[in-house]
MINUTI-578696 format. One line per 4 residues: number of its first residue (from 1); for each residue x, y, z of C-alpha. Coordinates in steps of 0.05 Angstrom, whole numbers. Layout:
BEGIN
NUM	X,Y,Z  ...
//
This chain:
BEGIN
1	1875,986,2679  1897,915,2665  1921,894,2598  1930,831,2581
5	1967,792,2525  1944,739,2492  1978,688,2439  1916,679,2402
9	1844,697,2381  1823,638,2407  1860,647,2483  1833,717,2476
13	1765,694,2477  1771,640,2531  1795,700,2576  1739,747,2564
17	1690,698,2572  1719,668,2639  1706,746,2665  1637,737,2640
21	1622,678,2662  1651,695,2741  1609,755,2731  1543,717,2711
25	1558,663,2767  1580,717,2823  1513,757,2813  1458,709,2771
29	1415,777,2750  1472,820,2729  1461,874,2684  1512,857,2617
33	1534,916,2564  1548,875,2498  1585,891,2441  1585,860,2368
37	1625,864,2318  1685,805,2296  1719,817,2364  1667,784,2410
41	1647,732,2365  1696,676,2394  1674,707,2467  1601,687,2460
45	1615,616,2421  1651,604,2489  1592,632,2529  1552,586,2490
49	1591,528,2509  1596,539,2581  1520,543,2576  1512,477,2544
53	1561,447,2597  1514,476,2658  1572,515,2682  1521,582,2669
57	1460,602,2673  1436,664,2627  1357,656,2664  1364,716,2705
61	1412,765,2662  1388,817,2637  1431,851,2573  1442,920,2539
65	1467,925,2466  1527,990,2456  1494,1003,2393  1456,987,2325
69	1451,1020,2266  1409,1072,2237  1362,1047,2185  1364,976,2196
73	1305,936,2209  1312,872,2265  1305,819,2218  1369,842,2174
77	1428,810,2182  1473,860,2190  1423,891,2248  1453,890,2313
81	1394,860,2341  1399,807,2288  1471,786,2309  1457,789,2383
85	1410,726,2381  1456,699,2320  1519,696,2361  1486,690,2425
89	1419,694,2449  1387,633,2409  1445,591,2445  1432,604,2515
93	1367,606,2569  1366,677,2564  1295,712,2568  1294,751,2509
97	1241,801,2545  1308,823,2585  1348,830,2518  1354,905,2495
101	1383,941,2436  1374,1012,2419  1316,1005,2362  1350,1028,2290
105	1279,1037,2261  1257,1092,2311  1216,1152,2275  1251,1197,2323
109	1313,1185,2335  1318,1232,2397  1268,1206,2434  1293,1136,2424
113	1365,1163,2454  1328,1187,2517  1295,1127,2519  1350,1077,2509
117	1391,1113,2572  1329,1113,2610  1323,1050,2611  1404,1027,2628
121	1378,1071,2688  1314,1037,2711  1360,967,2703  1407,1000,2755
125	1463,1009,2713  1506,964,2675  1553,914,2729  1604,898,2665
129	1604,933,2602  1639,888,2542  1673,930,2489  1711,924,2424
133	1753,983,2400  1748,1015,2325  1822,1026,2291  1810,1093,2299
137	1797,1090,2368  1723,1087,2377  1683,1048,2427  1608,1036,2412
141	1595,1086,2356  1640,1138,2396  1680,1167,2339  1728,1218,2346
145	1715,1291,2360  1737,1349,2398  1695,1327,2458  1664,1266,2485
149	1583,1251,2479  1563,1235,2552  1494,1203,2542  1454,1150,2492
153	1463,1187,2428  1451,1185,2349  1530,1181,2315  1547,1197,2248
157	1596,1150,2223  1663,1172,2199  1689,1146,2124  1751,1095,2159
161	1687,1067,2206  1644,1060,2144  1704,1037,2107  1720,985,2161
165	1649,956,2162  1634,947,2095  1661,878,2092  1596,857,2122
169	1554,886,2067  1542,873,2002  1579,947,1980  1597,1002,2011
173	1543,1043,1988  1491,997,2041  1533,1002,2108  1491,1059,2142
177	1523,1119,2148  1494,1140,2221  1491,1090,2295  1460,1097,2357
181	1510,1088,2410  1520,1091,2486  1548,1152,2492  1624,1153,2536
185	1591,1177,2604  1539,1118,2598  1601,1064,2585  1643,1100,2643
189	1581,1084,2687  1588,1009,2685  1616,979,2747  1663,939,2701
193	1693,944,2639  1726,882,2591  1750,906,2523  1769,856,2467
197	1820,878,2413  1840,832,2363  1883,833,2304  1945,873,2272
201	1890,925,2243  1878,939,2321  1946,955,2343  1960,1032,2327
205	1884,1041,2356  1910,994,2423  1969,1029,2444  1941,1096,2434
209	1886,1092,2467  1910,1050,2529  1981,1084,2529  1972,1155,2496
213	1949,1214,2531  1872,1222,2540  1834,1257,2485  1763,1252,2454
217	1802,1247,2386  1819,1174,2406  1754,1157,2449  1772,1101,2476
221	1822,1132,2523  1776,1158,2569  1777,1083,2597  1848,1105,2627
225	1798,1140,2681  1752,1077,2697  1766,1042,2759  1760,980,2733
229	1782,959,2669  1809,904,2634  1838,898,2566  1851,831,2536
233	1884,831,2460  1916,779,2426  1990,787,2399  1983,829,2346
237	1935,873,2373  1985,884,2431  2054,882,2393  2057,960,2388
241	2061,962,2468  2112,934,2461  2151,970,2423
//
């Protein structure tokens, strides 16, 4: 594992989407995990950017969303599917066809899960996997537990998830209380792995997970076992390291 210090949010970003970018140039059709959420926001607005300066080309990519939220149709805005082409997709020459996110609307939810990691399958797997981390140590919809969910899978949220995410809604009472998510085998499958952490909010969840001992009560820290794995926070997300 690799973790990386940044100064800023901003320097954060640039460094995540440098890896993206080599990625996207070294193999044109790679298969990309995405994440949403606050943390990759910067990431893609540089993505975007290297687009419009020719430096990539999104024509052959093919992407897979972490998660999306129960309930939700595509056209809200709160929908991960919705923020996907937002932040990113309407920006670049990627072929939307080759765009997937689990679908929140599904009538059964269990089929859509065997679905969803069928599919990461038929694409041949993910080649890098993007991830942001929850303050309580989640990654996709993840949350803790007393063991880790190994395949595509429907999450109930906990209350400091819920609690964390209702800035994007109008209340609390409309941030859905259950997520599809990747489950932790599916994420450990990637080839690569790039989390983003940002933020003083981020740093207990940080050093536990990329310091502590490994435990499906902090899911992220299964990533201690990848291969290939690199963490990129800006200061305050990292200032407990050091410590």
């Amino acid at each position: 594992m690799k973790l990386i210090r940044t100064e800023s949010y901003e320097e954060m970003s640039r460094v995540a989407a440098n890896i993206l970018a080599a990625q996207i140039t070294l193999k044109p059709n790679s298969v990309l995990g995405l994440a949403t959420g606050s943390s990759p926001v910067g990431m893609y607005k540089e993505l975007i950017k290297k687009y419009e300066a020719g430096d990539i080309d999104f024509s052959d990519i093919s992407t897979v969303n972490l998660d999306e939220y129960k309930g939700l149709t595509r056209d809200n805005d709160q929908s991960y599917y919705y923020f996907m082409n937002d932040n990113l997709f309407d920006h670049v020459n990627i072929d939307k066809a080759r765009t997937n996110v689990p679908n929140g609307m599904a009538e059964d939810p269990e089929a859509e899960c065997v679905r969803y990691e069928s599919l990461i399958k038929e694409l041949g797997g993910v080649d890098l996997q993007l991830l942001g981390i929850g303050r309580n140590g989640h990654i996709g919809f993840n949350e803790p537990s007393d063991s880790f969910d190994k395949a595509t899978h429907l999450s109930d949220l906990e209350e400091s998830t819920i609690e964390a995410n209702k800035r994007f809604f109008a209340s609390i009472d409309d941030v859905p209380r259950q997520a599809f998510s990747m489950g932790i085998g599916t994420i450990m499958s990637a080839k690569k792995i790039v989390v983003v952490a940002s933020g003083a909010d981020k740093a207990d969840a940080v050093k536990k997970a990329f310091t502590g001992p490994v435990t499906p009560q902090v899911p992220g820290s299964i990533l201690q076992f990848h291969p290939d794995v690199t963490v990129i926070c800006d200061a305050e997300a990292y200032s407990k390291i050091e410590e």
